[in-house]
Phi, psi and omega in degrees: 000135177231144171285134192264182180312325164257001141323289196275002165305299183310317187295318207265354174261345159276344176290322174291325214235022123294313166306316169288305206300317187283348178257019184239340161280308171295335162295319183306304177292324171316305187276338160299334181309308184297336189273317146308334162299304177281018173239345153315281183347300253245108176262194193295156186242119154248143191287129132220129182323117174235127180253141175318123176315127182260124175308170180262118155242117160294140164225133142271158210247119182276105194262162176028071222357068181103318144338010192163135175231115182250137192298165159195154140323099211293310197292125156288342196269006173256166169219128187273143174295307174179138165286114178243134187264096179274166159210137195309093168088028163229158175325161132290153182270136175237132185234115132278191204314318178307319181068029166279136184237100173262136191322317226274354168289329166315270162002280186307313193303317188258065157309110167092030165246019212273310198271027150271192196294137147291147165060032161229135168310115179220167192235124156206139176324110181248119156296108183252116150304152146212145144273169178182164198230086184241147189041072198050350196240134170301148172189145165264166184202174155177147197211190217234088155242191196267117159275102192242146245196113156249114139353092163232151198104219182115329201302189192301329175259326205248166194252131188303108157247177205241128156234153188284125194255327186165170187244124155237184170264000000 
């Protein structure tokens, strides 16, 4: 029996589309080898949630009618290190960890505010520095607040004091 000419057509085309299956079987095995070699490799991956840095805000707490004013944080996850107080043509003030800011260092800071009105609520622009410490990592911040401040005494024997009213943004 001979085979006739599209017999062996036939014959070389099943032959060709043996030839892919088995070399689409050696691929198939090659990536599984690699893909089990590398989860041997591979331990546990632990996750951990990382959250964006929550900005720094402050607010003050007016103590012992004014005489001190303490700084603090808005954020409970921050802790402050320490504060430094610019005021416009005077030293800075440096408040520690604590944040008591005490007047009468204001006082000194506003040198030529002497003649303003008393027993009126008055303002003036404080540059605030902070170090501060969230989730472990040290970090800085600094920002532009309202320092508000009222003039009281003053009489014929006593001398003119500064007490402190509040912090805003």
């Amino acid at each position: 029996m001979s085979e006739s000419e599209s017999e062996r057509q036939r014959r070389r085309w099943i032959t060709i589309g043996e030839l892919i299956a088995l070399l689409a079987l050696i691929v198939s095995a090659v990536g599984v080898w690699i893909s089990w070699k590398s989860s041997e490799t591979d331990k546990t991956t632990r996750i951990v949630e990382q959250r964006p840095p929550i900005p720094l805000i402050l607010r003050g707490k007016r103590e012992d009618d004014g005489t001190r004013l303490l700084i603090s944080p808005v954020e409970e996850s921050h802790a402050i290190e320490s504060l430094r107080l610019a005021f416009a043509g005077a030293a800075p003030i440096v408040v520690g960890s604590d944040g008591e800011l005490d007047a009468n260092d204001v006082q000194s800071a506003l040198k030529g505010h002497d003649d303003e009105p008393k027993d009126r609520t008055l303002s003036v622009p404080v540059h605030i520095d902070a170090a501060y410490v969230e989730s472990g990592k040290e970090r800085r911040a600094s920002g532009t607040y309202t320092l508000r401040y009222m003039w009281k005494g003053g009489g014929l024997f006593g001398g003119r004091s500064l007490h402190l009213v509040g912090l805003s943004r």
